[in-house]
Phi, psi and omega in degrees: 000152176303135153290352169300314172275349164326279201282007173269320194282300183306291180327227235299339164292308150299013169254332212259322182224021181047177217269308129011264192290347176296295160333291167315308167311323189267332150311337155325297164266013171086045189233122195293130174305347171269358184293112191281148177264138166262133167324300190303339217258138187243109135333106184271121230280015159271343183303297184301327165290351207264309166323269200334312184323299164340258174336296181324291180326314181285335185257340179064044160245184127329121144349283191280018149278279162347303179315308195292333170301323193291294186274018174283299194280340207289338161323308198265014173284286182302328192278331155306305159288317194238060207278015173264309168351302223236003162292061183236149193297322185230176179270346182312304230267344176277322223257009176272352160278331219291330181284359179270334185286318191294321169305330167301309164303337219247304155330306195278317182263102165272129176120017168278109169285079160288120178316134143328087187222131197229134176220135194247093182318106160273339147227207195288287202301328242207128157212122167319085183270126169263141175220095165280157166166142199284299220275010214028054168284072189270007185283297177335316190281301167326322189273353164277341164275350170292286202330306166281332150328296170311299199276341162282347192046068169253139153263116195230152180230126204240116201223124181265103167260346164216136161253139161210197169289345213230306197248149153238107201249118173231154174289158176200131237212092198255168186291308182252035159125081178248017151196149197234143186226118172253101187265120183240104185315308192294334187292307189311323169328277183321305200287344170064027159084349180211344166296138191222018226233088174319304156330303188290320190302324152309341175254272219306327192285310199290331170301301184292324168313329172307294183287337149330281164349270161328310201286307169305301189317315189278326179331318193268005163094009171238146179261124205209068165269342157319312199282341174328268154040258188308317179296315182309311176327293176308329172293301190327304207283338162314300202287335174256013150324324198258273214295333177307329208306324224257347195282322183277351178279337201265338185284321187290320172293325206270285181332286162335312185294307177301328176277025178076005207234121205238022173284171182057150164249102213243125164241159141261132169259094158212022173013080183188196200283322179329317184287326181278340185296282183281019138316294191288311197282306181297310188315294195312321173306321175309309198275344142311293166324324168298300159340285186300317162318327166278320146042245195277324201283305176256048150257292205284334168315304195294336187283319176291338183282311180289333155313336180276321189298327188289304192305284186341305183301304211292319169293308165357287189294297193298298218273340181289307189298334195281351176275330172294344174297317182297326184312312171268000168266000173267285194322338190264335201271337190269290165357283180298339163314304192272343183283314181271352151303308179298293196297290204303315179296322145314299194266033178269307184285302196301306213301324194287321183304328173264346173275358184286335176282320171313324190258355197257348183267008203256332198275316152307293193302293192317013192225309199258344155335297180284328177305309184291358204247316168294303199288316164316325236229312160324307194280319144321314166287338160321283166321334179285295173352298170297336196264305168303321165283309197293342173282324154343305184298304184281353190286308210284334196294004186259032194247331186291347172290337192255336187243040199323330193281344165301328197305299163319291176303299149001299174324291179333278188309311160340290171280355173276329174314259213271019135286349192276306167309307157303346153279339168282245183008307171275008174241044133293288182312309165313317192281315121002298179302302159313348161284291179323310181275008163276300162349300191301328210281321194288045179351255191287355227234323183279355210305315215277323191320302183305309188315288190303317188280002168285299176299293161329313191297285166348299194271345173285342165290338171250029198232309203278323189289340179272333153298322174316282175305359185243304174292329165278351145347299208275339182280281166325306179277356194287314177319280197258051162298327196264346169274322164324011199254013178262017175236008163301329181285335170284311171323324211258330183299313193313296222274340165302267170351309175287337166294313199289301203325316188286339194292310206285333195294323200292321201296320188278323158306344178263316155298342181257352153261010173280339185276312160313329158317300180280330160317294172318317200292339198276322186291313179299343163258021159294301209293340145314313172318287190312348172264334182265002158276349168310304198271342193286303172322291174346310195268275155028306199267319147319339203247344159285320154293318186292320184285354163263358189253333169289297176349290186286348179260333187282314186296309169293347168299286215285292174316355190255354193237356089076242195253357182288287202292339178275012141261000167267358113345270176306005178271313201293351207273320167319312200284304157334288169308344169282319154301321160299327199280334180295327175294340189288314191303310185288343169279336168294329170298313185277340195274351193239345160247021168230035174258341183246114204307104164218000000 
């Protein structure tokens, strides 16, 4: 079987028992519910009968209730797709196509088996419909023979005269008239059972008429042969009026031909030429009929295939137009794409530009950073230096009980010691100020920094006040050495004390420059860092450029394809209109081959 009538069966099987049971049916035989059917596509004739089982069971019918329902409904299904198929005067004269229609199929669809169905008038009222087919659906066949009654609106009585496995002939008994037999006795006279021969019947009928005549004439005793003649002449024209009779039926056959209308069957009985004459005028018809049956078959093909061409062209167009909207809203989305790349790219370039100047003063500072870390560490060791001696110092100082004239100079040094100290402490304090205000620039990363550089300013501030106090001690004592010297001793614990104070200044002062050391070290490897995000930004800004230069070539790519789909729009909308104008052509076509009734 075709997938067309396949999928034609589910389809009235879903209108009829619904989506639900259709569905079941078809899983049943391992057919996916969505399973598209092909014209081409062959079927195997157990699937489909194995569904109807189905369906019966679920239904608590007969197969061949189904069948009929089934083929009841599928009429006005075939009459939607092939509505020139049903342009006929009666249901005699459609279902007297149906074998020119199965020919039709059996052309267009190759590997198509269409049952025979041949149907033959046996009287004015009555014709015999044959319906073969290997597969015997004859429930089928019956319920398309309801179906089209009913769309013909006929009443018809239906009488079975032969079943077999293969074949069914049923009588069908129609409302009007499906043949007509016109018997014209004197021709059959006249033919004596073997004259077949217009002329001749004509001379035997003007021969017998004759004789007739004669045969009266003499009966009454007169003799007239003048009148003969003109009597025969009358006799002539009688008779061949009366064989001529057969001439309005065949004229009547013409008349038809001319009004389009090839329904019906017109027989003559007059065994003469009349008879083969409208013998010969019904073959044409027939064989017209067949003709315009195909027709009619591909005028509605053509009308459907250009409504499939047309919808198909109309999605076309609706899928061109949403790609050209997409088309421009990507060409718009790329235009902006590339206007704000170009703008990123600008401030990408200011922004790189200042940090290259931010490293190159950060590459400065670090360069006079370690110079200031030398010079702290320079100035420290000094101090240790001093601190070093001044123990030196103190080791010798008791040598100042024995020696007063030593004193003085002692005194000296004593005080340059600690100008030395008050000179450190305020270049302690500058260096300390200058921590802060670097601290403050490292901002939150500099907090602790500050904090050590405060403590730092603080001891550098009691470092100067006590080098202060020590020189004027020292001032003081230089004044009253000599009444004094029964109070060195007590002087040398104080300047002992004042020693350990310094020792503990140097130490604590020697750790806040190791920590200054790591500081400087952690700032020379940021700014290390900061040259190589330098350079990574760098490669950035290259690589931001190359995507603004894509941008801007993707934004003309997208206006040039565009303008690509709107003039492939407009092809399509031509090509619609082309289609239109064609479909106009085929109605005019199909309206002009149903002008002819058959």
């Amino acid at each position: 079987m075709k997938g067309t009538v396949v999928g034609t069966w589910l389809k009235t099987s879903r209108q009829l028992w619904g989506e639900d049971l259709t569905n079941r049916a078809m899983a049943h035989i391992g057919w996916q519910a969505d399973k598209m059917f092909l014209p081409t596509e062959d079927i195997d004739d157990a699937k489909p009968k194995a569904v109807i089982s189905f369906l019966a069971s679920q239904l608590g019918k007969t197969e061949d209730e189904v069948w009929q329902a089934i083929g009841k409904d599928n009429v006005r299904t075939f009459f939607n797709a092939y509505p020139a198929f049903f342009q006929h005067e009666n249901l005699y004269s459609f279902l007297a196509s149906m074998y020119d229609v199965h020919v039709v199929v059996v052309k267009r669809l190759p590997g198509a088996n269409p049952p025979e169905l041949l149907i033959r008038p046996v009287s004015e009222y009555e014709a015999v419909l044959s319906y073969r087919s290997k597969r015997g659906m004859f429930g089928y066949f019956k319920g398309l023979l309801a179906g089209a009654a009913e769309f013909f609106r006929e009443d018809i009585r239906t009488e079975t005269v032969e079943a077999s496995a293969e074949l069914l002939k049923i009588k069908i008994r129609f409302p009007q008239p499906v043949s007509r037999l016109v018997s014209y006795r004197f021709n059959k006279l006249f033919s004596l059972g073997f004259i077949r021969s217009l002329p001749v019947k004509i001379g035997v009928a003007t021969a017998a008429f004759s004789l007739l005549a004669s045969l009266a004439l003499a009966a009454a005793g007169l003799n007239l042969p003048l009148w003969i003649p003109l009597f025969s002449g009358v006799l002539a024209a009688a008779g061949a009026a009366i064989l001529l009779q057969p001439f309005a039926s065949v004229k009547a056959e013409l008349q038809g031909i001319l009004a389009h209308q090839y329904y019906g069957t017109t027989k003559v009985a007059s065994d003469d030429e009349f008879e083969a004459i409208a013998e010969l005028i019904d073959q044409y018809k027939k064989r017209v009929k067949s003709e315009f049956t195909g027709f009619k078959g591909t005028g509605d093909e053509m009308r459907m295939y250009a409504g499939d061409f047309n919808d198909l062209a109309e999605k076309m167009r609706r899928t061109s137009t949403e790609i050209s909207g997409v088309v421009m809203d990507v060409a718009l989305a790329a235009t902006s794409q590339a206007q704000d790349t170009s703008h990123a790219v600008g401030i990408l370039n200011g922004n790189l530009a200042t940090l290259r100047t931010v490293v190159t003063e950060q590459e400065r500072n670090k360069q006079q950073l370690e110079a200031a870390v030398a010079e702290i560490k320079g100035g420290f060791d000094d101090i240790q230096a001093s601190n070093q001696r001044l123990e030196r110092s103190m080791e010798k100082f008791g040598d100042v009980k024995q020696s007063a004239e030593n004193l003085q100079d002692q005194a000296s040094k004593i005080n340059e010691i600690t100008g030395m100290v008050s000179a450190i402490a305020g270049q302690t304090n500058l260096l300390a100020l200058n921590a802060a205000i670097e601290a403050a620039r490292a901002g939150e990363q500099g907090r602790g920094f500050a904090v050590v550089a405060e403590e730092v300013r603080k001891l550098a501030e009691q470092s100067q006040h006590h080098s202060e106090s020590i020189s004027r001690d020292l001032e003081i004592l230089m004044r009253i050495i000599s009444g004094v010297v029964a109070l060195i001793e007590e002087e040398y614990v104080v300047l002992a004390n004042e020693s350990r104070q310094l020792g503990t200044v140097v130490h604590s002062n020697t750790l806040h420059v190791l920590n200054v050391h790591k500081v400087a070290d952690n700032i020379v490897n940021m700014i290390e860092q900061l040259e190589q995000e330098t350079k990574g930004l760098s490669e950035v800004y290259g690589k931001i450029e190359a995507l603004a230069a894509v941008s801007e070539e993707n934004s003309a790519a997208s206006e040039e394809v565009s303008a690509a789909v709107t003039v492939y729009n407009d092809k399509l909308q031509d090509m619609m209109d082309k289609i239109g104008e064609f479909k106009t052509v085929i109605q005019h076509f199909s309206e002009d081959i149903n002008d002819y009734r058959t």
